[in-house]
N, C-alpha and C positions, 0 to 999 in steps of 0.2 A: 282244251287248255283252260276249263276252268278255276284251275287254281290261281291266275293270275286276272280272272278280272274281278276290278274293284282299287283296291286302293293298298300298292307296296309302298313302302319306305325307304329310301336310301338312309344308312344308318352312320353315322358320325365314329368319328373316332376320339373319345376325350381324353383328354389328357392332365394329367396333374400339372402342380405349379413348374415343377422341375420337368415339364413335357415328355415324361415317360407315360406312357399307354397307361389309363384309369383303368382295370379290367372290372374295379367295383362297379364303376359309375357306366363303365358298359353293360352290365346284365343290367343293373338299375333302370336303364335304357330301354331296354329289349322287353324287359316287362311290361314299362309304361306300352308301349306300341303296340305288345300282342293283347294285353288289357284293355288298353283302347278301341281294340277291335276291327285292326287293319286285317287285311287278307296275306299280306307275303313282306317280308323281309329282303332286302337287296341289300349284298354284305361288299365292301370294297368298291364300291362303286366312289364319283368323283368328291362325294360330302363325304368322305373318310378319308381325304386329304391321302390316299392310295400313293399319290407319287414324291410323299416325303418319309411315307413309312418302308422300314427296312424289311428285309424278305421274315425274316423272324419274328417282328413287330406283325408282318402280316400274317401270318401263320398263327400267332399268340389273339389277334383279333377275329378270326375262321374258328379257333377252336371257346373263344368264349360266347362268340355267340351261338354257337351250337349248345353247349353245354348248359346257356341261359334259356335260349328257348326249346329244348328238353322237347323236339317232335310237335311243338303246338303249330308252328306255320311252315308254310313251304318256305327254301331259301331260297336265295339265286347270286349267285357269283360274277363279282364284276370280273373277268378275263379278257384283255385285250389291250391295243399298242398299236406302237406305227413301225415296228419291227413283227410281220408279220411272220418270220421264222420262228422268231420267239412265243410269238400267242400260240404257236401250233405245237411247238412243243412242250408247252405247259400242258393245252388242251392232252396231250397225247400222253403223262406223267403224272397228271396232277389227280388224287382225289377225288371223285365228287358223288360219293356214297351216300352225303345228306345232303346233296342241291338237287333241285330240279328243275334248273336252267339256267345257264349262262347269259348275262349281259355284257356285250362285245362294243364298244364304242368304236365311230368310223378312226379311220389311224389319223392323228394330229399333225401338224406342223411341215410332214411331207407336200402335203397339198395335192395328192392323188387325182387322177381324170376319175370321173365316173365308172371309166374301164377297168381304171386301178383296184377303184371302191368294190367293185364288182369279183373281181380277180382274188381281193384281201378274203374278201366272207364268204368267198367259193372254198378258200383251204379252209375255214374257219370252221364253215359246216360240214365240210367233208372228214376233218379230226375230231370234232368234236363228238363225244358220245353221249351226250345231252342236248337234249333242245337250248336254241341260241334264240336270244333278243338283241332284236341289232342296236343301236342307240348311236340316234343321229343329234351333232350339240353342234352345230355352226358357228357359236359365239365361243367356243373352245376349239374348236378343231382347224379352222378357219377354212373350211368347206363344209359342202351341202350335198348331201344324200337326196339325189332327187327321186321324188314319186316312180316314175320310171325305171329307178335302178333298181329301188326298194322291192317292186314288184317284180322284176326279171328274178330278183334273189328267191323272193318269196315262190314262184311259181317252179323255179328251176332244182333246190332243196328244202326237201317238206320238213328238215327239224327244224328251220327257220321259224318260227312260229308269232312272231311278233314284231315291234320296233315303238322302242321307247322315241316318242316323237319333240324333238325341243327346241325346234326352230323357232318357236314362238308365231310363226302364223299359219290361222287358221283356215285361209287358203289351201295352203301345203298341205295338213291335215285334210281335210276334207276331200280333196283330191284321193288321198290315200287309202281312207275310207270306202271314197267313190270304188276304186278300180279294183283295189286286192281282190286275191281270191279268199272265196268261205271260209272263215277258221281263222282266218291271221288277223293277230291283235293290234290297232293302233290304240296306243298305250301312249297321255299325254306324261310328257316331261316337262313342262312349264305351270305350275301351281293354279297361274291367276287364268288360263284359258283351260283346266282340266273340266269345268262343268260344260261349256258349248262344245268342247269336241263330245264326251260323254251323249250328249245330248244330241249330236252328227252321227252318231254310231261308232263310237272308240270304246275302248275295255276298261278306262280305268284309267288311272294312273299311280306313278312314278314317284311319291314326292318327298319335299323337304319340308313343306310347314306339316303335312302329316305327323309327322313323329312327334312335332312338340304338340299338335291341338288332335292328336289321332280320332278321338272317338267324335269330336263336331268333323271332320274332313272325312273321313272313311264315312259317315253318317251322309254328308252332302252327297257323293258319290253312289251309295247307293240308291239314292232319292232320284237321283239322273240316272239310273241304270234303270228303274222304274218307272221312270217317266212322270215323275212327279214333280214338276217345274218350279212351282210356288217354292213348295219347302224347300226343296234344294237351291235356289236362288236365296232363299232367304239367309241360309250357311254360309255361302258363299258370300253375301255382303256382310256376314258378319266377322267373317276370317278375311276379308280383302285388304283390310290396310294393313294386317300383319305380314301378309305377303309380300306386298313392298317393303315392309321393314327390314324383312330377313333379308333381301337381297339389293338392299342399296347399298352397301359397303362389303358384300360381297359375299360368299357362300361355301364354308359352313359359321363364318364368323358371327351369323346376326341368330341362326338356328342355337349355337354354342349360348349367345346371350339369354336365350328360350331356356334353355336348360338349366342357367345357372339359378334363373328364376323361378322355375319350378323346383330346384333343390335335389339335381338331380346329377348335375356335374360341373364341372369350370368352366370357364367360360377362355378353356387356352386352345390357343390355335399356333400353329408354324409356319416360320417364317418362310417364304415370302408372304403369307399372309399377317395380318397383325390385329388385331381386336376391332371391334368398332368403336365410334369416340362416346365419350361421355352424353349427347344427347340423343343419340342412336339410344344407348344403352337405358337410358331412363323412360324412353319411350315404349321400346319391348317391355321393358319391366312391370309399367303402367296397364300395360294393350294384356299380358299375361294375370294380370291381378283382376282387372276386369271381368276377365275371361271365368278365372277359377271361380 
């Protein structure tokens, strides 16, 4: 599965002032990111605000970014829910002639046993006719995909082939690392711990500041994929406070304020999310000027 280590994106979804889908300001997007020099594309995933857009809305976001990134990168599809009849009959309906792997988050708000967890990504991979990444987010799902599950899945169905990890500790990870079998990807989901796992033995990551700083983050990443500690620390301390920025009032709201700065799209989000405030917003703006 080397098309997936190194450094994917989860991709945004922008929108104009009247909050209809930017489709300009999406490929404008998609550009920046494969220019930049990431490895994969992650389309629908939870920065594309997936669960205020309409089935339409999502279908109009799948076929622009295909049509923007024109074959240059692998995709991958965010498919999944805490209605696990439903993710299987998407999986079993839906398309997926230009992905080449699915991202399946654990199911949210039900609060599953481990058994459950287990039971969910056992139909997941058994319908699915693409390789699946599991994607474990505890701070959203309000459980935790433990080590142990993750590898009963991995060892049990070989399309399994990965897990976007974003517990945020590197405990957890490492653990993960430790045990999997040969071949399976732990793939960070949290920005600010993607170089020590990289450097643990993970594939890569997942991320959100990637997209607005692609070519310093994908750059970091490969430097830890190399074993080049110096340099790649050194990226990392110089994208670190952006990393808090974009995610202290919350996510894709501070990435949105990235973008608007780079000239690239609005800086609109839906509600229940809301913008960030005005000193958020002058600090990105500042941290991005810098940068350029």
């Amino acid at each position: 599965m080397q098309s997936f280590i190194g450094t994917g994106v989860a991709l945004v979804t922008p929108f104009k002032k009247d909050f209809s889908v930017d489709v300009e300001a999406l490929a404008r997007i998609v550009n920046h990111v494969v220019e930049g020099g990431v490895e994969y594309l992650v389309v629908l995933g939870t920065t594309a605000e997936s669960a205020t857009l309409s089935q339409d809305e999502k279908e109009l976001v799948i076929d622009t970014i295909i049509k923007a990134n024109a074959g240059r990168l692998p995709l991958v599809l965010g498919v999944g829910g805490n209605n696990t009849h439903k993710v299987v009959e998407e999986l079993k309906t839906r398309d997926f002639s230009h992905f080449s792997a699915i991202l399946s988050v654990s199911p949210y708000y039900n609060k599953p046993t481990q058994e459950g967890i287990y039971q969910h990504f056992k139909a997941v991979a058994e319908a699915s006719p693409i390789p699946v990444i599991l994607y474990n987010v505890p701070g959203r799902t309000a459980s935790n995909m433990l080590p142990s599950t993750v590898i009963r899945i991995a060892n049990d169905f070989k399309n399994v082939i990965g897990i976007k990890e974003a517990a945020g500790d590197i405990v957890q990870a490492m653990k993960l690392i430790q045990t999997k079998p040969e071949g399976f990807l732990v793939i960070s989901g949290d920005d600010m711990i993607t170089l020590p796992m990289v450097l643990a033995g993970g594939a890569g990551v997942i991320s959100v500041i990637g997209e607005g700083f692609p070519k310093e983050f994908s750059e970091m990443v490969r430097l830890g994929l190399e074993r080049k500690v110096d340099e790649a620390y050194k990226l990392h301390y110089l994208l670190a406070d952006s990393i808090d920025m974009i995610f202290e009032q919350g996510n894709p709201g501070g990435i949105k304020e990235v973008f608007k700065s780079l000239g690239l799209s609005e800086n609109t989000v839906r509600l229940p999310l809301v913008n960030v405030n005005e000193d958020l917003a002058t600090r990105l703006h500042n941290f991005t000027r810098k940068l350029s």
